[in-house]
SEMI-432031 format. One record per residue (C-alpha): residue number from 0; x negated, y, z negated. Coordinates in pm, whole numbers, plus 50000, padded with zeros to 5 digits. Example, Ala and Ser with C-alpha at 12.3 -4.5 7.8 and 13.67 -1.06 7.14 Angstrom:
2
    nr      xx      yy      zz
     0   48770   49550   49220
     1   48633   49894   49286
***
This chain:
277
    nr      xx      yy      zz
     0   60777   49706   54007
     1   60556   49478   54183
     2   60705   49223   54054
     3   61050   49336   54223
     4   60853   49410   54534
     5   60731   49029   54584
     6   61143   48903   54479
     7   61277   49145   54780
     8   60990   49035   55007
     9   61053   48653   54909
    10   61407   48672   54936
    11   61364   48916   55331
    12   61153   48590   55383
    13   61385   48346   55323
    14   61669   48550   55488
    15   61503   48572   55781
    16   61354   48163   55796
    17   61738   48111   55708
    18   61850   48364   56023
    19   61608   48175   56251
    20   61662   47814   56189
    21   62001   47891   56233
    22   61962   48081   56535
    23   61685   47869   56661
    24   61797   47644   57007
    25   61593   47391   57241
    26   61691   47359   57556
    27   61536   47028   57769
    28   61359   47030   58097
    29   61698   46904   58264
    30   61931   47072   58076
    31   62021   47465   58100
    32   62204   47665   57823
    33   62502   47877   57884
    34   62561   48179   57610
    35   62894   48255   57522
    36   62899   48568   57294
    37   63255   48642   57148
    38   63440   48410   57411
    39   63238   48556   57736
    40   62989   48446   57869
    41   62649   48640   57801
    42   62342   48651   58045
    43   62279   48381   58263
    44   62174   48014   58195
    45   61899   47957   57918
    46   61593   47791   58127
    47   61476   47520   57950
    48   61265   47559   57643
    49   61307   47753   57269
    50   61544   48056   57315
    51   61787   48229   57002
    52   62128   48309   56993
    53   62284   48524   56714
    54   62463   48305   56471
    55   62808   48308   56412
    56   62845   48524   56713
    57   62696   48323   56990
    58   62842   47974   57171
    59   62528   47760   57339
    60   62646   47500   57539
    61   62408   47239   57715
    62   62472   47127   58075
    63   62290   46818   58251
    64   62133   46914   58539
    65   62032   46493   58660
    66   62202   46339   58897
    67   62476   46150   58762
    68   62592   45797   58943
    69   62920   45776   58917
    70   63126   45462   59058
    71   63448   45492   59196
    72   63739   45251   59125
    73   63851   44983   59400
    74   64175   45172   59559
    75   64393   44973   59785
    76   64557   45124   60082
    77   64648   45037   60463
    78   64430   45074   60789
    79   64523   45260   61047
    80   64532   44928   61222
    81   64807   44764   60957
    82   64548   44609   60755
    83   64573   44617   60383
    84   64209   44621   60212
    85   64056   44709   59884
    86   63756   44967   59875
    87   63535   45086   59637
    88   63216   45296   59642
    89   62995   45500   59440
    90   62929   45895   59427
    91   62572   46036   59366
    92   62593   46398   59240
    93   62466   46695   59056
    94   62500   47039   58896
    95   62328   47343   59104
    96   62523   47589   58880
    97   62546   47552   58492
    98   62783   47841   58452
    99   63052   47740   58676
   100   63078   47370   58603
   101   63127   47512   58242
   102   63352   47800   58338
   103   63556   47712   58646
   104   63686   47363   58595
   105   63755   47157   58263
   106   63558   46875   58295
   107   63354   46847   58613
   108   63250   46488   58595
   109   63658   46405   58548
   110   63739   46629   58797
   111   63426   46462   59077
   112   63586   46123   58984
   113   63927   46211   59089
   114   63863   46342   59410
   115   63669   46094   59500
   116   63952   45865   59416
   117   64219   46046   59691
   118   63959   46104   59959
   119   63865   45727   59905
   120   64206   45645   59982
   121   64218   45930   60259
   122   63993   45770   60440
   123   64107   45420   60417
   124   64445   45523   60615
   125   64272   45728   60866
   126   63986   45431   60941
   127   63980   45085   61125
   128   63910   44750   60983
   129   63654   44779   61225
   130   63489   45117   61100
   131   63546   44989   60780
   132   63322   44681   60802
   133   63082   44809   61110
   134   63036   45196   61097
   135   63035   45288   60726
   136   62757   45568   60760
   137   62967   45760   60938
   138   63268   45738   60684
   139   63044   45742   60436
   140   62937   46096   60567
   141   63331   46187   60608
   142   63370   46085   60263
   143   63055   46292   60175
   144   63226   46635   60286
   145   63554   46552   60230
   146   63468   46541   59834
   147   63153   46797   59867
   148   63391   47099   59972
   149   63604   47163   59707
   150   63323   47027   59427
   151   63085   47363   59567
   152   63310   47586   59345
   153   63306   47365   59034
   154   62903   47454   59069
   155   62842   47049   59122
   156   62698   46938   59466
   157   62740   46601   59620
   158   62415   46455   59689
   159   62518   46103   59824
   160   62857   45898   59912
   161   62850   45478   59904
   162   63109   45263   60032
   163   62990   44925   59840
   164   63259   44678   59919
   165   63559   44595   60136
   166   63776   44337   59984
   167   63975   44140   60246
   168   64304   43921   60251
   169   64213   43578   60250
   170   64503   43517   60545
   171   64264   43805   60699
   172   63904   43637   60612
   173   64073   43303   60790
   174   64151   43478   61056
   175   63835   43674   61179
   176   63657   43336   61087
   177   63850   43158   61392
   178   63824   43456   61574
   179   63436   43434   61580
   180   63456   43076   61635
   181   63700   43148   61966
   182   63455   43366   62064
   183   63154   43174   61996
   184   63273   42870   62204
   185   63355   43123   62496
   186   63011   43261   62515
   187   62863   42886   62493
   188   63107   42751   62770
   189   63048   43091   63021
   190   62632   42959   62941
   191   62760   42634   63004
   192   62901   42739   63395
   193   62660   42969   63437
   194   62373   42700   63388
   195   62546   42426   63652
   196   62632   42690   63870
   197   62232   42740   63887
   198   62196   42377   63907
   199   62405   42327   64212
   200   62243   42596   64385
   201   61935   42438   64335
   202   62013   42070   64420
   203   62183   42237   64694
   204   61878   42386   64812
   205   61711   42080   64755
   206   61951   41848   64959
   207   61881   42117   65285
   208   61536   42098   65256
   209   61582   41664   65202
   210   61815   41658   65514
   211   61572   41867   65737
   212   61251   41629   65643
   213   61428   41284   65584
   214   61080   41126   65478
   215   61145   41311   65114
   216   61429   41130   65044
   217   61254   40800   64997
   218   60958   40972   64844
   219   61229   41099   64599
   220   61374   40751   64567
   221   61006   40616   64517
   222   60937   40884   64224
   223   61279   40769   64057
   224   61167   40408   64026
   225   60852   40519   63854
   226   61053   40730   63618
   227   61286   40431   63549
   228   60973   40189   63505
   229   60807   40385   63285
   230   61055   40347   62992
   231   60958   39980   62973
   232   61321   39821   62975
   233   61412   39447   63083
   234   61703   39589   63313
   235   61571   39795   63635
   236   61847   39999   63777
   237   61756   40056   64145
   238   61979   40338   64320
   239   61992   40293   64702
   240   62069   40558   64934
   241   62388   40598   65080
   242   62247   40706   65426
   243   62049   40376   65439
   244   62427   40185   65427
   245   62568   40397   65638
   246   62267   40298   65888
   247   62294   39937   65836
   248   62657   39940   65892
   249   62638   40122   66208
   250   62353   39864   66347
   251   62586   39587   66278
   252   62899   39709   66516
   253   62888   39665   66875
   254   62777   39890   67147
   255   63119   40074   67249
   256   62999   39954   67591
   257   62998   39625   67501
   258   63290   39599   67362
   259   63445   39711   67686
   260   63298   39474   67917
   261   63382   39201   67743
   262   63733   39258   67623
   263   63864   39161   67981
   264   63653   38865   68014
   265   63781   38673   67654
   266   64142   38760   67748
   267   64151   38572   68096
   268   64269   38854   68302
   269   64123   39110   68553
   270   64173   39478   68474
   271   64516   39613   68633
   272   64650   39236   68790
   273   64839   38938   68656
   274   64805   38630   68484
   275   64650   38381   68810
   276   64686   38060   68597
***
């Protein structure tokens, strides 16, 4: 009797180590468990941690909870400015709701990948090169909701949206090149005008103040010879002032009054009569 006592209790042992090892489940810190019992789902998510479920009858199923980096193929499309470029990005996301990324959609990382595909390309027609290559935090933000909104029912919510790369033409690289050059050259030649328009306003100034006090001019002439000296060469270039010609050639002509008075006397005649001889 005893005997039969200690079989039954061995073999209720061994039924029930047999019941819990099969029942047994460990869900990790960043995983959750959703229960299906008979095809429904039972309970809410299993936090993480050891938890049962009755075998045979019961359907655990593990869902990541991490953030899950997923890139997004390089689709090709047209500006809204005619330009045809190659994007691609990268889509940072994660599940808030075990349940209904299991229940309400297939495969929720398929499904995240996909629609980040079309809005991708969404956005490519309804952007400028421009945006494109300048202002890609706000179409990164676009892109963002654009994907976010119908992801919030799948239980998955978009933490982050990249645009990593925008693959030009090379007909199109050529061209921006020269355009930067172009403009380039026109900012250095408008410095260029802008500095000898400040010149001649100051050697203007500086001729006004020369003509009111001639004595500067030859102080001016005097500093240029030490200038020109100082660089030791064999050949001294002297420059000599224009005004100081002009004043020797004006010495050199005759008095206009002079020139009167004498004209009758060379000629042999008398002012207003004939020739006497």
């Amino acid at each position: 009797m005893v005997q039969e006592l200690l079989t039954a209790a061995v073999a209720v042992g061994v039924a029930g180590v047999t019941y819990v090892v099969a029942a047994a489940r460990v869900v990790k810190q960043y995983e959750r468990g959703v229960v299906f019992r008979l095809g429904r789902l039972y309970g809410d998510a299993r936090p993480p941690g050891f938890t049962l479920v009755v075998p045979g009858v019961d359907r655990l199923r593990k869902v990541n909870l991490q953030i899950v980096t997923m890139p997004v193929p390089a689709q090709e499309g047209i500006t809204r400015d005619n330009v045809t470029v190659r994007v691609d990005a990268v889509v940072y996301f994660k599940v808030v709701d075990a349940p209904a990324a299991v229940i309400n959609v297939e495969d929720y990382r398929f499904a995240v990948s996909q629609m980040a595909q079309t809005s991708l390309r969404s956005i490519i027609g309804k952007s400028d090169l421009d945006d494109l290559l300048s202002n890609r935090e706000k179409l990164n933000q676009g892109l963002e909701l654009m994907i976010d909104s119908p992801a919030i029912g799948w239980g998955v919510q978009i933490d982050r949206v990249e645009i990593k790369d925008v693959s030009l033409p090379e007909s199109m690289k050529r061209s921006m090149a020269r355009q930067a050059e172009a403009d380039r050259e026109r900012r250095a030649r408008v410095i260029n005008a802008d500095a000898e328009l400040q010149a001649s306003r100051k050697l203007a100034e500086a001729a006004q103040q020369m003509a009111d006090t001639p004595s500067a001019l030859q102080l001016r002439l005097l500093q240029t010879i030490v200038a020109v000296a100082a660089e030791k060469n064999s050949t001294l270039v002297l420059p000599f002032p224009v005004e100081l010609l002009r004043f020797l050639e004006r010495a050199g002509q005759p008095a206009p009054d002079q020139a009167v008075e004498a004209g009758p006397e060379t000629d042999g005649h008398r002012p207003g009569g004939r020739d006497t001889g």
